[in-house]
GUKE-915135 format. One record per residue (C-alpha): residue number from 1; residue in one letter; chain; y, x, z. Coordinates in steps of 0.2 Angstrom, whole numbers, plus 2048, in hexadecimal, padded with zeros to 3 digits. Example, Ala and Ser with C-alpha at 12.3 -4.5 7.8 and 13.67 -1.06 7.14 Angstrom:
# residues 2
TORVO   i aa ch   y   x   z
TORVO   1  a  A 7EA 83E 827
TORVO   2  s  A 7FB 844 824
***
This chain:
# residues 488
TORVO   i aa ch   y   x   z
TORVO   1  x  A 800 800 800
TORVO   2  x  A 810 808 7FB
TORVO   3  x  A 81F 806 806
TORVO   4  x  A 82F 809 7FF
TORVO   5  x  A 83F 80F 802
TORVO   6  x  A 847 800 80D
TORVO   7  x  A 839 7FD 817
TORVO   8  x  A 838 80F 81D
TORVO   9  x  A 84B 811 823
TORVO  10  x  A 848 800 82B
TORVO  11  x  A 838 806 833
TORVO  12  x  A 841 816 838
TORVO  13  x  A 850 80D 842
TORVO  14  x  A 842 800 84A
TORVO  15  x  A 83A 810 853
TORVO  16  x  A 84B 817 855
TORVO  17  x  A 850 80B 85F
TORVO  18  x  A 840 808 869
TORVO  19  x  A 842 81A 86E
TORVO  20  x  A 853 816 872
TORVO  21  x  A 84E 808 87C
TORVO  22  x  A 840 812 887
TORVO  23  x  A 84D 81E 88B
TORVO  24  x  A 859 813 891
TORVO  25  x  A 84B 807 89C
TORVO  26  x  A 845 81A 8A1
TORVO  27  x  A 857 81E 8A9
TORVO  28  x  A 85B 80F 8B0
TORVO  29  x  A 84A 80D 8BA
TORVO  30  x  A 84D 81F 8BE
TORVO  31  x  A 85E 819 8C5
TORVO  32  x  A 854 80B 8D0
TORVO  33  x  A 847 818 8D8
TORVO  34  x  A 847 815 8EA
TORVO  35  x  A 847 824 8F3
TORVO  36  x  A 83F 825 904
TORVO  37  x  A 845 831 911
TORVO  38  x  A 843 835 922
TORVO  39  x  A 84F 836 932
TORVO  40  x  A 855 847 931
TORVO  41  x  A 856 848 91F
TORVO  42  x  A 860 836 922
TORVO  43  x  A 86C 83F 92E
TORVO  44  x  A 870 84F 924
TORVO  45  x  A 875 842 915
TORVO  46  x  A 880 83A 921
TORVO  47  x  A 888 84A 929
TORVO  48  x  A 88A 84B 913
TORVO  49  x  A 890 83D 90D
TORVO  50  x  A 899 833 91F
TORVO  51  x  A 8AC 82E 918
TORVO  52  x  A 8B3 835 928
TORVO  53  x  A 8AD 846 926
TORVO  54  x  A 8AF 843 915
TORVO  55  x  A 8C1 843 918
TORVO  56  x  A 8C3 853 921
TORVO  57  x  A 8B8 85C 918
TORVO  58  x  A 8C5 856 909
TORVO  59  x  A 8D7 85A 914
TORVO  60  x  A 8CD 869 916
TORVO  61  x  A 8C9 86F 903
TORVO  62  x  A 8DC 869 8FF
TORVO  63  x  A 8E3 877 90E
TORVO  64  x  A 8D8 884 904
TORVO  65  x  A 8DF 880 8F5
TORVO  66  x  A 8F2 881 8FC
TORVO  67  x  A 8EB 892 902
TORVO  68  x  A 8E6 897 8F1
TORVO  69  x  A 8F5 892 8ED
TORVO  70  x  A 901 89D 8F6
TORVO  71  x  A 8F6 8AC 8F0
TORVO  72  x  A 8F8 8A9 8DF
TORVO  73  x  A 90A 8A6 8E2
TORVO  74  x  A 90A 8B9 8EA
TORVO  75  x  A 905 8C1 8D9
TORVO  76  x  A 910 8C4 8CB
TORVO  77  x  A 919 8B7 8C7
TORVO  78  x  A 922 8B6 8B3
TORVO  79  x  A 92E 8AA 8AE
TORVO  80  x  A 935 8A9 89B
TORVO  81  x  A 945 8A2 897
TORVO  82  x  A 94D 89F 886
TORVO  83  x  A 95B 896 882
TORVO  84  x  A 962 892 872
TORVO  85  x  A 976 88C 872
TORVO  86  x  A 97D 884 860
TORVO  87  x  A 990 885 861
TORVO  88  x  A 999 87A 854
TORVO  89  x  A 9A9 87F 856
TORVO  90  x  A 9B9 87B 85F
TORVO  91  x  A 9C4 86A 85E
TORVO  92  x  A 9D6 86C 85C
TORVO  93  x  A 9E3 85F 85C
TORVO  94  x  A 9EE 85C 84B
TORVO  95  x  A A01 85B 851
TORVO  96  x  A A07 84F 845
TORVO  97  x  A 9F9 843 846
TORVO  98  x  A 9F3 844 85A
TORVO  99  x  A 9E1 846 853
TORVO 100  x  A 9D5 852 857
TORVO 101  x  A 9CC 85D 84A
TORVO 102  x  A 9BB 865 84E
TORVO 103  x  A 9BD 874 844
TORVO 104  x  A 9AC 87C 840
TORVO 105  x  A 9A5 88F 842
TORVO 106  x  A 99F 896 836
TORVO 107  x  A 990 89B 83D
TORVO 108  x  A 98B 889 845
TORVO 109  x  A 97B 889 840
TORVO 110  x  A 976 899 847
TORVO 111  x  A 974 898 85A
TORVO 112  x  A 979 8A3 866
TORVO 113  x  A 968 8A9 872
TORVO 114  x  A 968 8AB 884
TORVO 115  x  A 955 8B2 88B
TORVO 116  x  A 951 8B8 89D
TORVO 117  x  A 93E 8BD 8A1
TORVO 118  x  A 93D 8C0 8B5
TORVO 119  x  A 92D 8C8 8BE
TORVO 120  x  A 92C 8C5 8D0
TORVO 121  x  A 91F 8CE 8DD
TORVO 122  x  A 91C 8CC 8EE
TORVO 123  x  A 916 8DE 8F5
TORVO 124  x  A 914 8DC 906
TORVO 125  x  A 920 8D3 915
TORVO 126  x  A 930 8D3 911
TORVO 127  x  A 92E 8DE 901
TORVO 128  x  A 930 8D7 8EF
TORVO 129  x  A 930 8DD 8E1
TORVO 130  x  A 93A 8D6 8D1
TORVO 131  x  A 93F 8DA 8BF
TORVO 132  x  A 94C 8D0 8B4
TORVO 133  x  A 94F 8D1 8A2
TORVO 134  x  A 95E 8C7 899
TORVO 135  x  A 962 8C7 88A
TORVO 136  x  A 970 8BC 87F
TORVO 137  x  A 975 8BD 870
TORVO 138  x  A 984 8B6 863
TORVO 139  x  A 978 8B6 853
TORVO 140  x  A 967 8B6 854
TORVO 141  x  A 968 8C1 83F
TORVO 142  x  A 970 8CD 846
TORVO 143  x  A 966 8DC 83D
TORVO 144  x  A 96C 8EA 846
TORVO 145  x  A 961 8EF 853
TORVO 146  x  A 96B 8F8 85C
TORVO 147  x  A 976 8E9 860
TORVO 148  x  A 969 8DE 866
TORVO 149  x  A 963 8EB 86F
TORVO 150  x  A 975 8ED 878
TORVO 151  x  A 976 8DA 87D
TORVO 152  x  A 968 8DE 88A
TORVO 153  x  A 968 8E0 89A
TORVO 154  x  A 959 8E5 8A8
TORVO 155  x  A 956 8E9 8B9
TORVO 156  x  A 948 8ED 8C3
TORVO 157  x  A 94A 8E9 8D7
TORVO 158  x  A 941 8EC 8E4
TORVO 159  x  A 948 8E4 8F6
TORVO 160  x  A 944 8E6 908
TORVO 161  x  A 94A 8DB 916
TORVO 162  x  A 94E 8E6 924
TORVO 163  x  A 953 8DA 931
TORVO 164  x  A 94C 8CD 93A
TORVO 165  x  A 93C 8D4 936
TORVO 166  x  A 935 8C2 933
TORVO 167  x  A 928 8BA 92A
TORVO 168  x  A 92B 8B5 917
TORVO 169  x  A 92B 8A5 911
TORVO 170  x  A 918 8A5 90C
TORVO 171  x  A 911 8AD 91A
TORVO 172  x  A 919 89E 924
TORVO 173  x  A 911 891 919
TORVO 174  x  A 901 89B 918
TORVO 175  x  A 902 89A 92C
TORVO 176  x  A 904 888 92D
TORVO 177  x  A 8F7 887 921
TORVO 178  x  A 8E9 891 928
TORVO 179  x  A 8ED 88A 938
TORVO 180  x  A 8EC 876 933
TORVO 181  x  A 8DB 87C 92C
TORVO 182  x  A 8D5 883 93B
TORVO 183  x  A 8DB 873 943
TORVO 184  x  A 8D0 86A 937
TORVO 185  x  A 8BF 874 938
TORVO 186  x  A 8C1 872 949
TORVO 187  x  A 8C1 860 949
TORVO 188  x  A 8B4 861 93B
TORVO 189  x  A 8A8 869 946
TORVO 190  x  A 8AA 85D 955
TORVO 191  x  A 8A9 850 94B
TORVO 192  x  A 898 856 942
TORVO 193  x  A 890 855 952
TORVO 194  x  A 896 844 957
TORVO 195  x  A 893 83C 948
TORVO 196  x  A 87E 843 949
TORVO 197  x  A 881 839 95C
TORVO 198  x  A 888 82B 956
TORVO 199  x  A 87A 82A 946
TORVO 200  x  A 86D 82D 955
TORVO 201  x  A 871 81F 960
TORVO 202  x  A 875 812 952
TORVO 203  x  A 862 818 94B
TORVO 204  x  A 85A 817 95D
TORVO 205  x  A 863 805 95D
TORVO 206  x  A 85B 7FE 94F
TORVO 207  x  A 84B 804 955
TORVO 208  x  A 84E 7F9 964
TORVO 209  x  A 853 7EA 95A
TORVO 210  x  A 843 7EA 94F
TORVO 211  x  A 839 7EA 960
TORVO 212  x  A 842 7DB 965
TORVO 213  x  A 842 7D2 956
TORVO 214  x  A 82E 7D4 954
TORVO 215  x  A 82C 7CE 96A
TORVO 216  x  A 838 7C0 962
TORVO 217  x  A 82C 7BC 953
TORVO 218  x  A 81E 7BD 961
TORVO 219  x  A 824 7B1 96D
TORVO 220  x  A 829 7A6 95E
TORVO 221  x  A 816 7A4 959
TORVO 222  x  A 810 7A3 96C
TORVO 223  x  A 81B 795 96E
TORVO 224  x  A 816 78C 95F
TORVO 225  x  A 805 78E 964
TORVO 226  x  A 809 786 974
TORVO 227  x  A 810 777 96C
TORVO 228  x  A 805 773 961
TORVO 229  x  A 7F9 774 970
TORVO 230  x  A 802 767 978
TORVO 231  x  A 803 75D 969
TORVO 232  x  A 7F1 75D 967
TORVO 233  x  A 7F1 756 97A
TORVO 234  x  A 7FA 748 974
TORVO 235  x  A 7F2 744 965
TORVO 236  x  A 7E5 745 972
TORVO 237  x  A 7ED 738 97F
TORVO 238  x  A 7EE 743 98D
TORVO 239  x  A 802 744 98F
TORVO 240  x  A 80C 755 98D
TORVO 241  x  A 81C 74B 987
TORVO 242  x  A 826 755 993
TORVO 243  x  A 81D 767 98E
TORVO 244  x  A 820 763 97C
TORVO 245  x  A 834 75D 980
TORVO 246  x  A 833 771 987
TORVO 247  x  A 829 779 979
TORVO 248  x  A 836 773 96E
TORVO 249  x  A 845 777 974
TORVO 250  x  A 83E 789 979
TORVO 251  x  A 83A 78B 967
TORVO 252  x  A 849 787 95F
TORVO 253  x  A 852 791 96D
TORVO 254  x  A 845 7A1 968
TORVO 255  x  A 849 79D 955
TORVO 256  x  A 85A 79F 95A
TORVO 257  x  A 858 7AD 962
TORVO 258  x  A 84E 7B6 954
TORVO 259  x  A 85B 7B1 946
TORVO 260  x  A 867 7B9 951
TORVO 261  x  A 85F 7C9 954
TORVO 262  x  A 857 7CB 942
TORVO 263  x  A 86B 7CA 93D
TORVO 264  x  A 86F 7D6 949
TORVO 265  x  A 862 7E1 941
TORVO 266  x  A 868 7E2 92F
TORVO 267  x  A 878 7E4 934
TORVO 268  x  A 876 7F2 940
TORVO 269  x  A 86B 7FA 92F
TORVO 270  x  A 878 7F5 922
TORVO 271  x  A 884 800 92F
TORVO 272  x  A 87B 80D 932
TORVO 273  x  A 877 80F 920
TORVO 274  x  A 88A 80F 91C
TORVO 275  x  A 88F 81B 92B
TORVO 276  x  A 884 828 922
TORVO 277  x  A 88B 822 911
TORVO 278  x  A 879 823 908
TORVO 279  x  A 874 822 8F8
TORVO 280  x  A 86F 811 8F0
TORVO 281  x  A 85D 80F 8F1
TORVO 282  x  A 85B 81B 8FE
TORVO 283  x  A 84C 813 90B
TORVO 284  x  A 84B 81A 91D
TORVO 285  x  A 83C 815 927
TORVO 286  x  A 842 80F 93A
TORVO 287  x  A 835 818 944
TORVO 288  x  A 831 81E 957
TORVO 289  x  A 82C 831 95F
TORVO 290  x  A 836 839 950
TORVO 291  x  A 836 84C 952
TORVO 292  x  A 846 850 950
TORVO 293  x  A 84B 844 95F
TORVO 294  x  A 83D 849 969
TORVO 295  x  A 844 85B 96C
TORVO 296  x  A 856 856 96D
TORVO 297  x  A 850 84B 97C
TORVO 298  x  A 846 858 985
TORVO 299  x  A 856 863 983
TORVO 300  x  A 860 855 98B
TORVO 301  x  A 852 856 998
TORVO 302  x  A 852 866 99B
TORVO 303  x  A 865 867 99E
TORVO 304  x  A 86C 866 9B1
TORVO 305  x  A 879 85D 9B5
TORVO 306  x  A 881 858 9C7
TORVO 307  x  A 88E 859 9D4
TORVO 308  x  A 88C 86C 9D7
TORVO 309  x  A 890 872 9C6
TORVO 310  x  A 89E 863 9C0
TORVO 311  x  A 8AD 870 9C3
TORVO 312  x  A 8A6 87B 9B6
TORVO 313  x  A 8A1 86C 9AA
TORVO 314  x  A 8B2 868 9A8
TORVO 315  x  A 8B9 87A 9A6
TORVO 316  x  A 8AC 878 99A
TORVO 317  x  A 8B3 86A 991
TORVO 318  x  A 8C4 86E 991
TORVO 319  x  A 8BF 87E 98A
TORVO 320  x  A 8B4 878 97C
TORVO 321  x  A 8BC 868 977
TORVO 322  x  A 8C4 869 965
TORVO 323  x  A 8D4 860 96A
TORVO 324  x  A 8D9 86C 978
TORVO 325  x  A 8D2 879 96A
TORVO 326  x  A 8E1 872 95E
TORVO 327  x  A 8ED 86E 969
TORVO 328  x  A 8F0 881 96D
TORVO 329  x  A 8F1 884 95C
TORVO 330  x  A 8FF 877 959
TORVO 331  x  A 907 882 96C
TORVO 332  x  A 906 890 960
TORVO 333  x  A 90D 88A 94F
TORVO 334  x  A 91C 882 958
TORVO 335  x  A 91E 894 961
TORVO 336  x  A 91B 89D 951
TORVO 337  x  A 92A 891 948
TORVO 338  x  A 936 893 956
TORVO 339  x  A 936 8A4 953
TORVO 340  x  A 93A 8A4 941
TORVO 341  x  A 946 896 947
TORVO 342  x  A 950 8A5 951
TORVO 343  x  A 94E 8B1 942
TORVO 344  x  A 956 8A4 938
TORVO 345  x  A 968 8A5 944
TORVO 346  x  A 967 8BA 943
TORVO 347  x  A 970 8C5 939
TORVO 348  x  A 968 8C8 929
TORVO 349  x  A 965 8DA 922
TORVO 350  x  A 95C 8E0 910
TORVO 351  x  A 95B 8EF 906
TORVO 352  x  A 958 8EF 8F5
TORVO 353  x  A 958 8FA 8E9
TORVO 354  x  A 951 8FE 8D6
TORVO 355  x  A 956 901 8C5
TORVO 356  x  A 964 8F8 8B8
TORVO 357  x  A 962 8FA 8A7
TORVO 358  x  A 96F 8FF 89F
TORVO 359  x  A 976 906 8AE
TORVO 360  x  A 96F 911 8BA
TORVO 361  x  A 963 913 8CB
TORVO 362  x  A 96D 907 8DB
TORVO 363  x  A 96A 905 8ED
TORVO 364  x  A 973 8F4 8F5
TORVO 365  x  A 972 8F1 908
TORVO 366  x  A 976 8DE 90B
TORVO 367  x  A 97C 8D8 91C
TORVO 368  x  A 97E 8C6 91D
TORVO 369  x  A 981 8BB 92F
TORVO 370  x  A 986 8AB 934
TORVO 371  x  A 997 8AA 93C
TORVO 372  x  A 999 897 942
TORVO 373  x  A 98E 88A 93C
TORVO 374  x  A 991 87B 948
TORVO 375  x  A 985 880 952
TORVO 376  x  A 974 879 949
TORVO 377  x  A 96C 88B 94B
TORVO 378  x  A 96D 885 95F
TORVO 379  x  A 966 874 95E
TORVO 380  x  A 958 87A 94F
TORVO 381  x  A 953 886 960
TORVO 382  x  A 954 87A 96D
TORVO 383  x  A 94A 86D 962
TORVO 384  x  A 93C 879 95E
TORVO 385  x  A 93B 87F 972
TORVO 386  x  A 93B 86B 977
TORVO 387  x  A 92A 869 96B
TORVO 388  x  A 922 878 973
TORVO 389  x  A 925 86F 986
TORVO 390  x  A 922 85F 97F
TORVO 391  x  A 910 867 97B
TORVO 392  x  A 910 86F 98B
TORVO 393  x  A 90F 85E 993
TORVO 394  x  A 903 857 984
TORVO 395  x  A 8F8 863 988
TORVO 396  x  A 8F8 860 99C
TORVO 397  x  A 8F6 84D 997
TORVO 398  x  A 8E9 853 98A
TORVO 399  x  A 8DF 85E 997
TORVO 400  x  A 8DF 850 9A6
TORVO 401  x  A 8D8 843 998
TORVO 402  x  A 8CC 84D 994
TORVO 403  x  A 8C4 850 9A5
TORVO 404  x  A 8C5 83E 9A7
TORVO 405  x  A 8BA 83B 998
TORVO 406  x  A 8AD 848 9A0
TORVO 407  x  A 8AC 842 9AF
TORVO 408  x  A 8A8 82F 9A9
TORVO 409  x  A 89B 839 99E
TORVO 410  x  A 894 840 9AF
TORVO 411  x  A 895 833 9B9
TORVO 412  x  A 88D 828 9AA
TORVO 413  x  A 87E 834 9AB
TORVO 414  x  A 879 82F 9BC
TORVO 415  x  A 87D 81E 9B8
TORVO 416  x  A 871 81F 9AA
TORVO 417  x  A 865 829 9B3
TORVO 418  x  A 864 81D 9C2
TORVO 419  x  A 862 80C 9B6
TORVO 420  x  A 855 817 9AC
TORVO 421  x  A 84A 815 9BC
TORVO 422  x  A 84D 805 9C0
TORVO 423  x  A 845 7FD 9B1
TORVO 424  x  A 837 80B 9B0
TORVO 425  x  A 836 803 9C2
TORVO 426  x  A 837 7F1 9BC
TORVO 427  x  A 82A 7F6 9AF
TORVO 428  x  A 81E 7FD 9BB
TORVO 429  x  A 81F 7EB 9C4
TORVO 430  x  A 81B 7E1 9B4
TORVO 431  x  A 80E 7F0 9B1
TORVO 432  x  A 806 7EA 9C2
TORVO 433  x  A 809 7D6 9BF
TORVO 434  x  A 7FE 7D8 9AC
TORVO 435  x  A 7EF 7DF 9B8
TORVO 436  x  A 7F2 7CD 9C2
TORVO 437  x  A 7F4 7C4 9B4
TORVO 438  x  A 7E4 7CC 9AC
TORVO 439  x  A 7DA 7C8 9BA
TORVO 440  x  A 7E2 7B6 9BA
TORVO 441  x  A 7DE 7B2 9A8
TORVO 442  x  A 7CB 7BA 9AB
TORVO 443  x  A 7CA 7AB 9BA
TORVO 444  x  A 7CF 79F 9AE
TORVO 445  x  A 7E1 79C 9BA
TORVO 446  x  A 7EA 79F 9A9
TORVO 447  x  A 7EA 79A 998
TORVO 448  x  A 7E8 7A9 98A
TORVO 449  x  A 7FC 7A4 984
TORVO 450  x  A 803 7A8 997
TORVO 451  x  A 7FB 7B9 997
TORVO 452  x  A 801 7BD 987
TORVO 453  x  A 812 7B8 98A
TORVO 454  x  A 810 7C3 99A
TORVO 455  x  A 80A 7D2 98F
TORVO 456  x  A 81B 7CE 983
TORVO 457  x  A 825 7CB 994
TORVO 458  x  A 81D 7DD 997
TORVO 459  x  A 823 7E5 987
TORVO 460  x  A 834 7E0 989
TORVO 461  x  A 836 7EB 998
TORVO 462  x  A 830 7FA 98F
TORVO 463  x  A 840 7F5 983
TORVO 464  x  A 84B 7F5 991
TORVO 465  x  A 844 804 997
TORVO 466  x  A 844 80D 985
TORVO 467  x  A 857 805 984
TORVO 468  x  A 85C 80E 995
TORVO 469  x  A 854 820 990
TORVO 470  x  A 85E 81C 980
TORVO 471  x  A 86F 81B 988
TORVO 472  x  A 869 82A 993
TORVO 473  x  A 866 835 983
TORVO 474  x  A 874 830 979
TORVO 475  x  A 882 832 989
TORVO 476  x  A 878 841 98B
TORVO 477  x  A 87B 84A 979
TORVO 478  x  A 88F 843 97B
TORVO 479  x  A 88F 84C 98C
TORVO 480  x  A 885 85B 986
TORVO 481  x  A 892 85B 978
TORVO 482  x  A 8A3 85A 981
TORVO 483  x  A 89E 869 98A
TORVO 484  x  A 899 872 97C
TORVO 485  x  A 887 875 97C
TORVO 486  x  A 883 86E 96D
TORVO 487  x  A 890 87A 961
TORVO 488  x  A 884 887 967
***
């Protein structure tokens, strides 16, 4: 069978487009891959991709840049100026009419030239180095040489300020600079830390929530177990209106109850998977005895806290905690910019010297003051030395705050630690009422659905207990963090 021309072009773009078609479905179910990760791999994407961090990390890369800046500006600097001027000619007025008469030059259409090409250096403090060429010319046809040559002028400078021996201009703002970023890798770091304890505790959370909403799901079919029971016994004619009345209304009360918690659950999960910004798809299994938090626990275990050591745990804090950190590093830009405040009021003395083309070799000495100015050079003082007492008392108010929070995160600990051994306490008891209730269900004293809502009633106390070791370990880890353990 012979195919012709058509029907092969018309076969070829068919299978083109199939191809076309597999690649595209290929991508696209590519792009809907679920991805499965575990909790540490979860919590070094959140450290990644959180917006708050995010940000800094940003304000961070944008201070860089502002540093590379200034060094670039520090290089040889070029700038190329040219300026072409068309003169026309004069107006002049006529005496017998009044009018004025723009009377032409004859060479209007050739422009006169004006050209400077300035190089700038900054050597070191205080030293520069700079070079000018001009050059400007009547007629830019001129072919003599040696008169274009004449119309330019050139120097080579070199300056030194003398006195105040002060900072220039971009070592100011490369001060300022470095010292914001410092400012902000400090917080960065802080904040790292508290971000991994605020990820924990929201993760621990929704571990508790899933236990409750199952012991929710579990009573649910225990008490419609029950009242169908007692709806049996009806049908039967042996009474129970009053036990079904109660079955009722406890089940609506538990399916209440259970909508309320399984909402609580996906938005506790929809939270902590937008706190750590993850990507779309991305599936985390919620699950108990991870590593990773197990040997974070035993280090909070491990660390001694009490009365006998709280004056060096809040040395500790003051010492380690980021703001304190950047507040004396604000104290020592606002001393550093007074002064070069009182620079700016002193006499003024350069030297510069270098080489003028066609002229000769020069040395200029330039001494410069200020003999009245209204007295702004006074208030610009008195304004910079009010900030620095200003954060004197910040830093006071600062310090005091700060041993406030650590001792609420002390006396939270034994809080913690005392409620931690009440409900293992209240567990023990229902631990010891389950062996009663055991025995009782073995005599026949109670029905299979009371010891199983005894046994449920059981693993809500080891919630509560798991709940109160979780506020121990996550008031732990902040505590452990506001003294600085855990930048070690």
């Amino acid at each position: 069978m012979m195919i012709n021309k058509r029907s092969k072009i018309a076969l070829f773009l068919i299978m083109f487009l199939l191809f076309i078609s597999i690649i595209i479905l290929s991508s696209h179910a590519e792009a809907n891959k679920t991805q499965e990760i575990d909790f540490k791999e979860a919590i070094k994407l959140g450290l990644e991709n959180n917006y708050e961090l995010q940000t800094l990390r940003n304000n961070i890369v944008e201070l860089e840049r502002n540093l590379e800046i200034l060094d670039a500006s520090e290089s040889f600097q070029v700038n190329l100026s040219i300026t072409p001027i068309w003169h026309f000619g004069k107006s002049t007025e006529n005496k017998e009419t009044g009018e004025y008469v723009v009377k032409m030059n004859t060479t209007s259409l050739t422009p006169s030239t004006e050209a400077s090409l300035i190089a700038t250096k900054q050597l070191a403090d205080n030293i520069s180095l700079s070079t000018e060429l001009t050059w400007q010319s009547d007629n830019l046809f001129k072919k003599n040489l040696t008169d274009l040559t004449d119309e330019i002028n050139a120097n080579l400078r070199l300056n030194k300020r003398l006195y105040p021996d002060s900072w220039s201009e971009n070592k100011k703002q490369a001060y300022s600079i470095k010292n914001n970023l410092q400012i902000r890798l400090e917080e960065l770091r802080w904040e790292e830390i508290e971000k991994q304890i605020e990820f924990i505790g929201d993760y621990l959370n929704i571990l508790r929530l899933q236990e409750q909403v199952h012991i929710l799901r579990e009573h649910l079919d225990l008490i419609e177990e029950e009242l169908a029971r007692v709806q049996r016994l009806i049908e039967l004619g042996e009474g129970g209106y009053q036990q079904e009345v109660e079955a009722q209304i406890m089940l609506k009360e538990l399916e209440n109850s259970l909508l309320n918690q399984q909402q609580n659950l996906v938005r506790a999960k929809k939270q902590w998977f937008l706190s750590l910004n993850l990507p779309k798809n991305t599936i985390v299994i919620f699950e108990d005895n991870i590593d990773f938090i197990e040997d974070l626990y035993s280090q909070m275990a491990n660390l001694q806290f009490d009365n006998k050591n709280e004056d060096d745990l809040l040395m500790a804090a003051l010492e380690e905690n980021y703001r304190t950190k950047n507040s004396q590093l604000e104290k020592e830009k606002l001393a550093k910019e007074l002064e070069w405040t009182k620079d700016e009021g002193k006499a003024k003395v350069d030297i510069s010297g270098g080489y003028q083309f066609p002229a000769d070799w020069f040395v200029m000495l330039d001494f410069s003051i200020k003999l009245a100015d209204g007295g702004v050079q006074k208030l610009k003082e008195q304004q910079k030395i009010d900030n620095i007492e200003q954060k004197d008392v910040s830093i006071a108010h600062l310090n005091e705050q700060i041993k406030l929070e650590a001792e609420h995160l002390l006396g939270q600990d034994e809080y913690n630690k005392l409620n931690r051994d009440i409900q293992r306490m209240a567990l023990e008891k229902e631990q010891d009422m389950i062996k009663i209730r055991e025995i009782q269900y073995n005599q026949g004293v109670i029905s299979l659905n009371n010891l199983q809502n005894a046994i449920l009633s059981l693993r809500e106390k080891e919630i509560k207990v798991k709940q109160a070791q979780d506020e121990w370990f996550i008031n732990r880890l902040k505590l452990a963090h506001f003294i600085g353990y855990l930048q070690e």
